[in-house]
VOPA-674908 format. One line per 3 residues: number of its first residue (from 0); their letters; for each residue x, y, z of C-alpha. Coordinates in pm, 1 decimal, always signed. Example, Ala and Ser with C-alpha at 12.3 -4.5 7.8 and 13.67 -1.06 7.14 Angstrom:
# residues 2
0) as) +1230.0,-450.0,+780.0; +1367.0,-106.0,+714.0
END
This chain:
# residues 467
0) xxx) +1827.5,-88.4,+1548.5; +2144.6,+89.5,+1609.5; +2117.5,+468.2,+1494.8
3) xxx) +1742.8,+430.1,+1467.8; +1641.1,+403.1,+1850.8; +1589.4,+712.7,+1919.2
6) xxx) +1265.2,+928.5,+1947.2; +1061.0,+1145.1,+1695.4; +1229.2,+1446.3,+1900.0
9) xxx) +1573.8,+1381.9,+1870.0; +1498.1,+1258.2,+1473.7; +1371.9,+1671.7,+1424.0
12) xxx) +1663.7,+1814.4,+1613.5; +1936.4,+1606.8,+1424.5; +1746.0,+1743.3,+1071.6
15) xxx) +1711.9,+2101.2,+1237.5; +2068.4,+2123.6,+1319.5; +2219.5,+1956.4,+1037.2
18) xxx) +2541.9,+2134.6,+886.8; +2401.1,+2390.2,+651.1; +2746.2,+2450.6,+449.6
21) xxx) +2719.0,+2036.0,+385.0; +2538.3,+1839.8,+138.5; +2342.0,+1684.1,+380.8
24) xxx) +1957.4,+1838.9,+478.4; +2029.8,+2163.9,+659.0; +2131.5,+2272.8,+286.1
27) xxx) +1920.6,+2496.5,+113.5; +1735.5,+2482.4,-216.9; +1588.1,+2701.5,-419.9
30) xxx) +1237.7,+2646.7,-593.5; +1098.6,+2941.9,-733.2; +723.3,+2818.5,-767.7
33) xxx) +382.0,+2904.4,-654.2; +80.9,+2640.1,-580.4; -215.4,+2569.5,-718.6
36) xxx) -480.5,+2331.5,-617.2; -498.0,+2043.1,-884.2; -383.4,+1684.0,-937.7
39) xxx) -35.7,+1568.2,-1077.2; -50.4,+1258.2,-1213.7; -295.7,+950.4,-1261.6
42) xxx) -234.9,+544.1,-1283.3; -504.0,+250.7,-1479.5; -416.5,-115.1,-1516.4
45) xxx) -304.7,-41.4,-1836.8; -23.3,-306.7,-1943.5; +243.2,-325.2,-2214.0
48) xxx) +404.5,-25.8,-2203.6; +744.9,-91.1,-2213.7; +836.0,+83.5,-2570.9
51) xxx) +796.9,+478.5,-2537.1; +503.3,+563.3,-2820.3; +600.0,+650.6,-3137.4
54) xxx) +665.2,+942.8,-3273.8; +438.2,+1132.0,-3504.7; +535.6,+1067.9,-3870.0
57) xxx) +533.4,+1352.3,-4129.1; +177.1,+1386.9,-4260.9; +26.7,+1235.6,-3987.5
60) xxx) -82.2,+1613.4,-3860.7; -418.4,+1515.1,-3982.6; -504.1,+1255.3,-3741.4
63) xxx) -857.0,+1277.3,-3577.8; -831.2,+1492.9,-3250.1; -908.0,+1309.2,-2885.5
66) xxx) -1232.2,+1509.4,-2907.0; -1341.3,+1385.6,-3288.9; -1258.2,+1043.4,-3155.2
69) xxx) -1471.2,+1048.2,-2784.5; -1747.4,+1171.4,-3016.2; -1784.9,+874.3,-3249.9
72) xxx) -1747.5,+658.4,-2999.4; -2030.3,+824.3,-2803.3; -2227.8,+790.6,-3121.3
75) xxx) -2116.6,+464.3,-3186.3; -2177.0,+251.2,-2845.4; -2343.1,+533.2,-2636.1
78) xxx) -2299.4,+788.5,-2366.3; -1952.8,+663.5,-2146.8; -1938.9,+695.3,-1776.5
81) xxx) -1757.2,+990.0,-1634.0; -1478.5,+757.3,-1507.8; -1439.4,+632.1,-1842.5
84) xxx) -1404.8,+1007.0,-1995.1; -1129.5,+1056.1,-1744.8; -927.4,+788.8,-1816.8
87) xxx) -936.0,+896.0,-2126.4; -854.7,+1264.0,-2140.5; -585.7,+1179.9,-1886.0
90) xxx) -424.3,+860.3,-2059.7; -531.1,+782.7,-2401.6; -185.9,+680.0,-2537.2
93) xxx) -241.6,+910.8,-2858.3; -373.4,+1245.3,-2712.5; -427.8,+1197.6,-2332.3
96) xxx) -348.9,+1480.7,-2075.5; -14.3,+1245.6,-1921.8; +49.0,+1076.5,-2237.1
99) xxx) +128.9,+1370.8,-2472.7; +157.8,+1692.3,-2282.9; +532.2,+1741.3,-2212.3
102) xxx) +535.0,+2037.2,-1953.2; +269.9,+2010.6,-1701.8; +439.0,+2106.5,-1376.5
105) xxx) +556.0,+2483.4,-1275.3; +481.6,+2818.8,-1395.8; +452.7,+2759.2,-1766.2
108) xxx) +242.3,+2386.5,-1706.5; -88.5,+2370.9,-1600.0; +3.1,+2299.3,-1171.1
111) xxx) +261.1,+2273.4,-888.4; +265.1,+2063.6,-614.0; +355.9,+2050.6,-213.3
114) xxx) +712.3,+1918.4,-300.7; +822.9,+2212.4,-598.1; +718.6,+2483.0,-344.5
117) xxx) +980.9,+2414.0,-70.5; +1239.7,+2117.4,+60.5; +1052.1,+2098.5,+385.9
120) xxx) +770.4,+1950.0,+285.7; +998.6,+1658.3,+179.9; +1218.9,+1670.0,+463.9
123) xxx) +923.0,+1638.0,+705.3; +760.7,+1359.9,+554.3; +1130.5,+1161.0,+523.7
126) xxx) +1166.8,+1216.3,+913.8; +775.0,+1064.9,+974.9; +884.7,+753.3,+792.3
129) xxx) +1222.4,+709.4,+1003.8; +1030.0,+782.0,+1297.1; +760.7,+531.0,+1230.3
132) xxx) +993.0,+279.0,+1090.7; +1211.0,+259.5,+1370.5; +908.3,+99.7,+1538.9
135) xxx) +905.4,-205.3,+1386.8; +1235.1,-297.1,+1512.3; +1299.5,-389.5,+1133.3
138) xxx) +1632.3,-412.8,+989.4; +1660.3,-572.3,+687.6; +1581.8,-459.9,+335.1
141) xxx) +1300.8,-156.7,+264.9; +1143.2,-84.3,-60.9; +1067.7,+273.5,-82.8
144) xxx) +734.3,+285.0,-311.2; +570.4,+629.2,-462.9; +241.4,+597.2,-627.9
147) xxx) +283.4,+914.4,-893.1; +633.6,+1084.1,-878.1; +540.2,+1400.8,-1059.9
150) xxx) +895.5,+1498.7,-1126.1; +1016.5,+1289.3,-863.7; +1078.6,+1592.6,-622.0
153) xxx) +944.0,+1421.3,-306.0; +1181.0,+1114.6,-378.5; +1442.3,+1355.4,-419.3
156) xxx) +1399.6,+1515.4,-61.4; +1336.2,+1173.2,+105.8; +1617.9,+1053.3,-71.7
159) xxx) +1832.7,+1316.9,+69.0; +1738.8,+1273.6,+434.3; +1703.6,+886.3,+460.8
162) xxx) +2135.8,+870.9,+343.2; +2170.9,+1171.2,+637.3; +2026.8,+883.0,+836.6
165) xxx) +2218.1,+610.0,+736.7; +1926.0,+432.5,+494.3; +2195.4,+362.4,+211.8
168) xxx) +2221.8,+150.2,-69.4; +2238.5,-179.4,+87.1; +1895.4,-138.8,+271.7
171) xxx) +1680.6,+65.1,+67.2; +1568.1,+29.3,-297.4; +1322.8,+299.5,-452.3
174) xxx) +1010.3,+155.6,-639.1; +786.9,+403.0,-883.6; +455.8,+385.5,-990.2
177) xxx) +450.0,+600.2,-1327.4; +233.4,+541.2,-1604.1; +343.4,+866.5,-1848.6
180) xxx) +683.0,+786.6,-2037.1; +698.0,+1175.2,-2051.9; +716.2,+1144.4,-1647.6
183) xxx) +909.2,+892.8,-1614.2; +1224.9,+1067.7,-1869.4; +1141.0,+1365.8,-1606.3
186) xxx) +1191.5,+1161.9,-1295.0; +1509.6,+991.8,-1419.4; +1656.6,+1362.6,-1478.5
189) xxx) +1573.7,+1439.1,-1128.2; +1683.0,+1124.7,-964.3; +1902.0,+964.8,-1184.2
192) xxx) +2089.0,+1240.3,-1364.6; +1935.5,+1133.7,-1682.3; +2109.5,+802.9,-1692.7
195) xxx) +1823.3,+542.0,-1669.9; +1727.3,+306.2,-1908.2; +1390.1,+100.1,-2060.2
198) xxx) +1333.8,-235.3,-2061.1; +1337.4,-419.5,-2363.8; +978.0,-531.4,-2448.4
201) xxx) +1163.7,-862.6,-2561.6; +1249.7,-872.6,-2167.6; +985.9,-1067.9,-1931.2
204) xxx) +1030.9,-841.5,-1578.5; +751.2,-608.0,-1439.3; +965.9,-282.8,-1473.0
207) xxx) +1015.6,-63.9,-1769.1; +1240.4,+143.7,-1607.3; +1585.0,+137.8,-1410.7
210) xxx) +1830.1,+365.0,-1271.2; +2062.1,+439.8,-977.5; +2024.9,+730.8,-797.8
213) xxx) +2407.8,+952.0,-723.6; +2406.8,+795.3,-406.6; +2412.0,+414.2,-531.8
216) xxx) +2022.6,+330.6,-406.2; +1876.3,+143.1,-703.7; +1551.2,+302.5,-877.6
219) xxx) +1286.3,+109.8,-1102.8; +985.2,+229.2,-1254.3; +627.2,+22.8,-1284.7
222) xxx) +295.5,+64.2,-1485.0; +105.1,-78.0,-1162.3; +169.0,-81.7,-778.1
225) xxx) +81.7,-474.9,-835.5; +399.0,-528.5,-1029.0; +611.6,-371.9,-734.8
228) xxx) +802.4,-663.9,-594.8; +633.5,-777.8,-216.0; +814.5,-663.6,+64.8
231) xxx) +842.5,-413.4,+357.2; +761.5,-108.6,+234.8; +706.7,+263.9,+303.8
234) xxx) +440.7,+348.7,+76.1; +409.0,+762.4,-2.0; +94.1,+875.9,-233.0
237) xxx) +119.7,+1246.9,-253.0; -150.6,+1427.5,-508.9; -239.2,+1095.3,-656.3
240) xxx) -568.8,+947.0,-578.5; -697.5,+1274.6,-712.4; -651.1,+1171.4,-1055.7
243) xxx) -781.9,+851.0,-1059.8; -1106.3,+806.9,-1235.8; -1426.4,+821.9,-1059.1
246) xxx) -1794.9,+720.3,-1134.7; -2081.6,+1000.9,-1046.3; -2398.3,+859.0,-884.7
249) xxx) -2719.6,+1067.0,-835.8; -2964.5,+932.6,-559.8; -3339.7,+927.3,-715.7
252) xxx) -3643.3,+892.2,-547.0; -3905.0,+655.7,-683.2; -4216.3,+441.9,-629.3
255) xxx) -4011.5,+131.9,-512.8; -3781.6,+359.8,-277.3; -3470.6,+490.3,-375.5
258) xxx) -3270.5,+396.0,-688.4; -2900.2,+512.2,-779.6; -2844.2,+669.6,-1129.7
261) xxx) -2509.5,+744.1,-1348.5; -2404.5,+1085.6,-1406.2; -2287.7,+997.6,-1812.5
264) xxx) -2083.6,+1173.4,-2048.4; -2289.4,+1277.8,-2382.2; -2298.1,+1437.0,-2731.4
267) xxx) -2440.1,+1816.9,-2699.6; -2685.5,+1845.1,-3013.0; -2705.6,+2181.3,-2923.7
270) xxx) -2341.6,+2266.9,-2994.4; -2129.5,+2236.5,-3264.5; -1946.9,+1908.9,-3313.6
273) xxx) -1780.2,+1747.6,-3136.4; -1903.1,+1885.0,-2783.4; -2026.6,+1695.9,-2480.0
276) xxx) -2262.7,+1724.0,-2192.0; -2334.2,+1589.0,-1885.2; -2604.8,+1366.0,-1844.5
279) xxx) -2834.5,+1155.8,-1561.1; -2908.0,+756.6,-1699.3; -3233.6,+719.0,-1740.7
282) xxx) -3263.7,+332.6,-1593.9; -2969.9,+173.3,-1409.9; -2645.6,+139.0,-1532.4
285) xxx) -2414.7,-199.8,-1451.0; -2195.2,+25.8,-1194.8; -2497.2,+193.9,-1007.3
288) xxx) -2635.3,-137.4,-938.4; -2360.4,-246.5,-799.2; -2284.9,+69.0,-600.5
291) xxx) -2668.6,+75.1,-473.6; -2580.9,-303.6,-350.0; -2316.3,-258.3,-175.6
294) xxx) -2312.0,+121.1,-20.9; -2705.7,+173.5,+30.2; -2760.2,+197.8,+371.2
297) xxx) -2405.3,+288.9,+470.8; -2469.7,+626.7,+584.2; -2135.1,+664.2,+761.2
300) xxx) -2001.8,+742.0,+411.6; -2285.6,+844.9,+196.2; -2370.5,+1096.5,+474.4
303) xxx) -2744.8,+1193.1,+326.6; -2539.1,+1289.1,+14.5; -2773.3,+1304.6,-314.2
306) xxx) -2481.6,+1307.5,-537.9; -2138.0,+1083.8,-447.1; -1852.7,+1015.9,-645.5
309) xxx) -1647.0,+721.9,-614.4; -1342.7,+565.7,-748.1; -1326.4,+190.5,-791.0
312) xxx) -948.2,+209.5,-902.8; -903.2,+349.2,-618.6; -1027.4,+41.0,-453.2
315) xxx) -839.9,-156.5,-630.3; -523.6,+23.3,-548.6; -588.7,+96.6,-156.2
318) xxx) -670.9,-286.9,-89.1; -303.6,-387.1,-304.6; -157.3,-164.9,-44.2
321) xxx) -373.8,-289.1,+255.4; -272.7,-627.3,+143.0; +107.0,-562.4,+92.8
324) xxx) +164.4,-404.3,+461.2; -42.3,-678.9,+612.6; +168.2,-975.4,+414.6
327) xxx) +476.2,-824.6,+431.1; +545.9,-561.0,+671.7; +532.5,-137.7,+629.4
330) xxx) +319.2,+155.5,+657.4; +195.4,+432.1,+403.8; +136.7,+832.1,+419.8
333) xxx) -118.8,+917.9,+174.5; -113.9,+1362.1,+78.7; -411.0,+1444.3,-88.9
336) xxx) -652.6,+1818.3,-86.9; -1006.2,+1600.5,-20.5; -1272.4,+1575.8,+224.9
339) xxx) -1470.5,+1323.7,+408.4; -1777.9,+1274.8,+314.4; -1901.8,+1648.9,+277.0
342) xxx) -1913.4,+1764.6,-77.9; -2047.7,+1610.2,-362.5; -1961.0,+1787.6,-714.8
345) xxx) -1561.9,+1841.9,-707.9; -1532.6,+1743.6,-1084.5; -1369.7,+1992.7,-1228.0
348) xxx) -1033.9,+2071.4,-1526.0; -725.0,+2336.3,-1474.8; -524.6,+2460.8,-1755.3
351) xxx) -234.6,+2741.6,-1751.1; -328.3,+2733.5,-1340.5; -714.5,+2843.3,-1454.2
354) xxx) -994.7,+2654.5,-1442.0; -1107.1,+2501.2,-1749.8; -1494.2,+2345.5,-1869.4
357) xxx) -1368.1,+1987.2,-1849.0; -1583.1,+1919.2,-2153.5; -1443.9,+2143.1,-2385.9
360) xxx) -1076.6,+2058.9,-2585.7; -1038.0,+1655.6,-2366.9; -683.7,+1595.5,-2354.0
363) xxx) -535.1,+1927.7,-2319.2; -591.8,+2042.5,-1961.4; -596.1,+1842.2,-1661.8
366) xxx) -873.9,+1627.8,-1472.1; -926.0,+1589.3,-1091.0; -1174.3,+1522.6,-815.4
369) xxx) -1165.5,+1570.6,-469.4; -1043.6,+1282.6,-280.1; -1333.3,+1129.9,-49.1
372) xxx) -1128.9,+1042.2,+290.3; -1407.5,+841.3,+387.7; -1424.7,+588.6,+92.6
375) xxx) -1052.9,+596.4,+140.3; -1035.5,+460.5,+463.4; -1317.2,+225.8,+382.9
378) xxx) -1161.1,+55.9,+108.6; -840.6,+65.5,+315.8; -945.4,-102.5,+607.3
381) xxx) -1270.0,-303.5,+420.4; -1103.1,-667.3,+481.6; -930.5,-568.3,+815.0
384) xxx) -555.0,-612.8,+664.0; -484.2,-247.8,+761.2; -590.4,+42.7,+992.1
387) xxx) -586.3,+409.9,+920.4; -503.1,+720.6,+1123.1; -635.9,+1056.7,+977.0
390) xxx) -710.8,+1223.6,+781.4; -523.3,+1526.0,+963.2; -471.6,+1871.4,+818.3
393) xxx) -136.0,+1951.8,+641.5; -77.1,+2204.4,+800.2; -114.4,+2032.6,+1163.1
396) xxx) +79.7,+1763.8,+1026.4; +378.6,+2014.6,+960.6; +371.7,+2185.5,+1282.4
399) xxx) +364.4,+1873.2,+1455.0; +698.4,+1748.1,+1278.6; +804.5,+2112.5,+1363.7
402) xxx) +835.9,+2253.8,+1036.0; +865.5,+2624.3,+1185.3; +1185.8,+2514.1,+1365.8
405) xxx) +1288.8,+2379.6,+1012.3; +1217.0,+2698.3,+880.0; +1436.1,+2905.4,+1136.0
408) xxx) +1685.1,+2694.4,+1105.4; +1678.4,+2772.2,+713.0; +1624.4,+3090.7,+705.2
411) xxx) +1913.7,+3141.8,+945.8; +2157.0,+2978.3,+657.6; +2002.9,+3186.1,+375.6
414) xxx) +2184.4,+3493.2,+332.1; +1956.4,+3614.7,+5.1; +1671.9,+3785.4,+138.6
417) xxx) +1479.6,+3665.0,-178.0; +1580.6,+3333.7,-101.1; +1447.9,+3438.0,+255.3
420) xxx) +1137.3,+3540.0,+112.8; +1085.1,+3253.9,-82.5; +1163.2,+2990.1,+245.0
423) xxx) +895.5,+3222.8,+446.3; +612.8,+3238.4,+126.5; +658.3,+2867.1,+66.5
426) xxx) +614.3,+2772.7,+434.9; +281.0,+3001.6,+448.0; +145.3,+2823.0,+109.1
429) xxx) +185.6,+2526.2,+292.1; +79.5,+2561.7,+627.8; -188.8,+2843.9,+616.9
432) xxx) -522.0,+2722.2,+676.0; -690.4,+2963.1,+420.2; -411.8,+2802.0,+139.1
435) xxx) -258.0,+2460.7,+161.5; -271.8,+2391.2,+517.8; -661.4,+2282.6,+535.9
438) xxx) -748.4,+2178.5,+242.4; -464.6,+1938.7,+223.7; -481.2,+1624.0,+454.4
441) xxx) -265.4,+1341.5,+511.8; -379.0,+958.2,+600.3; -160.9,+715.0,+743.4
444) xxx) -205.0,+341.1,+744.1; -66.2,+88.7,+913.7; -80.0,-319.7,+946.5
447) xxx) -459.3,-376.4,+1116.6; -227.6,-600.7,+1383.8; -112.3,-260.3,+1521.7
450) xxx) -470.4,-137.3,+1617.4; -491.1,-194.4,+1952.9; -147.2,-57.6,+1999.2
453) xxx) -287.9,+238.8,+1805.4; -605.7,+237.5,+1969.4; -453.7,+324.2,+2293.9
456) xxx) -136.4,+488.4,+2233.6; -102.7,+866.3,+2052.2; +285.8,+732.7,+1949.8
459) xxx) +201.7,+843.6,+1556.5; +379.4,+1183.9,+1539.6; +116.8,+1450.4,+1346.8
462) xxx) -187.7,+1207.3,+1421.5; -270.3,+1211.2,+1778.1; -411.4,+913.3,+1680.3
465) xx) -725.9,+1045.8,+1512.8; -910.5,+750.7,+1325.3
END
């Protein structure tokens, strides 16, 4: 393993002491952002998206709004379920959140995440994967996945440290999980200097996107994670599962016991068209049967909870990953604010950095949930392809991977003081438990043929092997 056999300690120093006046990590970047709480991006198993959609032809300004069109449906077929509302605001290709909105991120969008506020945050999660990788005494090729790149920040960082480590070109290749066009012109700015292209629809290959990074590494863009190529990978999720969409269920006494209901999405008659409402089925709908089937009972993750909401993408996606690190080698971090099993109405919309009725204007603001750690690490480890560590707190995570050494060594290279001041406010947002640094939690997940070694080693740095 060459330059990689070395510990988690000497991994931090190297970064720590890095040549500030290079290009390599010790450098120092600017981001002039705050954070909010909220969701960046979301993903569906939506195909075909190769072509970016069409532009809106003169006199077309007249088209009915995402609202006007929810609304017939609603009248038309009935109420929807809450997941299928989401999808919707966030991806209908004609007026969804994702699909249409062209500045969501930073001051003037509607949220900012971990990875705008400060390059440590990157850095720190690049040296984790090293660290971990150099475990699996691997050395051939490793496909660096991202399940919603936002801007493609994060890559950016990781990026950045992995070539100040030697993972070039010829061993790593970055894979991204996008389903917005808008995001996807975005990342290839950030990554790419602009200079990626689509794929043909005429063209039979998963991606519809491909660039090359400044440093050579090759970067293509997918709808789905299942159209990612199999191989070893390091699989990074930061502020993603938060967007996916989630059914509500409502537990309801009754004669024969207990019965689970679906929270719905409605027509208000008491406002004026179109407006919605939230409503409780009144018999069972084909998703609360099956939920009642198969999590009734399982009070490990229902936790006497009347009211639980659950994501069955999210299923879908954690068992492709489960799957992909137990076939072919890797590990994941997963970044996500969430809890475990303790609340039960997170539901809510954020616009301009203020929260927003989620009912009122679909399609302009932004959607997101809570993640629920414990359905995460069920679905995760369900067919016993993969084991989990976490979920820790960010801001344990950070001081573990010393992240205030990182600081000092940054500050100490930063002659601006409001530069300085910046380094020293982003840090706080990140770590502090009353901001970023609780609320925030990271889950890592390994091959399930590690668990015993897990099981009775703490050799995960930022874990201490909490399951």
């Amino acid at each position: 393993m060459n330059s990689f056999r070395r510990c988690s300690k000497t991994l931090l120093q190297t970064l720590l002491n890095a040549n500030i006046a290079g290009s390599g990590p010790g450098r120092v970047f600017t981001r002039s952002q705050c954070y909010k709480a909220v969701n960046r991006r979301a993903i569906t198993e939506l195909k075909n998206l190769r072509r970016d959609p069409p532009k809106e032809a003169a006199g077309t300004s007249d088209r009915r709004t995402l609202a006007e069109a929810l609304h017939g449906r609603i009248r038309a077929t009935g109420p929807m379920t809450v997941a299928t509302y989401m999808r919707e605001v966030l991806l209908n290709p004609a007026a969804g959140y994702y699909s249409t909105k062209e500045n969501v991120f930073g001051t003037t969008g509607d949220f900012i995440t971990a990875p705008e506020i400060g390059q440590i945050f990157g850095e720190l999660v690049a040296i984790w994967c090293i660290n971990e990788l150099q475990k699996f005494n691997y050395d051939g090729h490793i496909q660096l996945i991202e399940l919603g790149p936002g801007k493609g920040t994060l890559m950016h960082d990781v990026l950045r440290v992995f070539e100040r480590f030697g993972l070039s070109k010829d061993r790593v290749s970055v894979h991204l999980v996008e389903m917005s066009s808008n995001l996807q012109r975005l990342q290839a700015d950030k990554l790419c200097n602009g200079m990626a292209y689509r794929t043909p629809a005429d063209q039979n290959e998963p991606h519809v996107q491909e660039g090359t990074a400044s440093s050579g590494i090759n970067i293509r863009w997918y709808t789905d994670v299942v159209e990612v190529p199999k191989g070893f990978s390091i699989i990074l999720a930061n502020e993603f599962f938060d967007a996916l969409p989630v059914h509500v269920f409502c537990k309801e006494a009754s004669e024969g016991g207990v019965s689970w209901k679906e929270m719905l999405v409605d027509i208000n008659p008491e406002l004026k068209e179109p407006s919605f409402r939230f409503i409780q089925s009144n018999r069972a709908t084909p998703y609360s049967v099956v939920f009642g089937k198969r999590f009734d009972g399982k009070e490990l993750l229902l936790r006497d909870r009347n009211r639980v909401e659950v994501s069955f993408e999210t299923e879908q996606i954690a068992q492709d990953i489960a799957r992909r690190i137990d076939g072919h080698g890797g590990f994941g971090l997963i970044i996500d604010y969430g809890h475990e099993g303790d609340k039960t109405d997170t539901l809510r919309s954020f616009k301009s950095h203020q929260l927003h009725d989620p009912l009122q204007d679909p399609g302009s603001a932004d959607l997101t949930v809570d993640v629920d750690f414990g359905f995460l690490k069920h679905f995760l480890e369900q067919d016993d392809k993969a084991i989990t560590l976490g979920p820790v707190s960010q801001g344990a995570f950070l001081e573990a991977m010393e992240g205030s050494a990182r600081l000092k060594s940054l500050l100490s290279a930063a002659k601006d003081e409001k530069y300085r001041k910046m380094l020293s406010d982003g840090y706080d947002e990140l770590t502090n438990p009353s901001k970023m640094g609780e609320r925030f939690k990271l889950l890592s997940v390994f091959p399930s043929t590690l668990k015993e070694f897990l099981k009775t080693s703490n050799k995960v740095v930022g874990f201490d092997c909490k399951k």
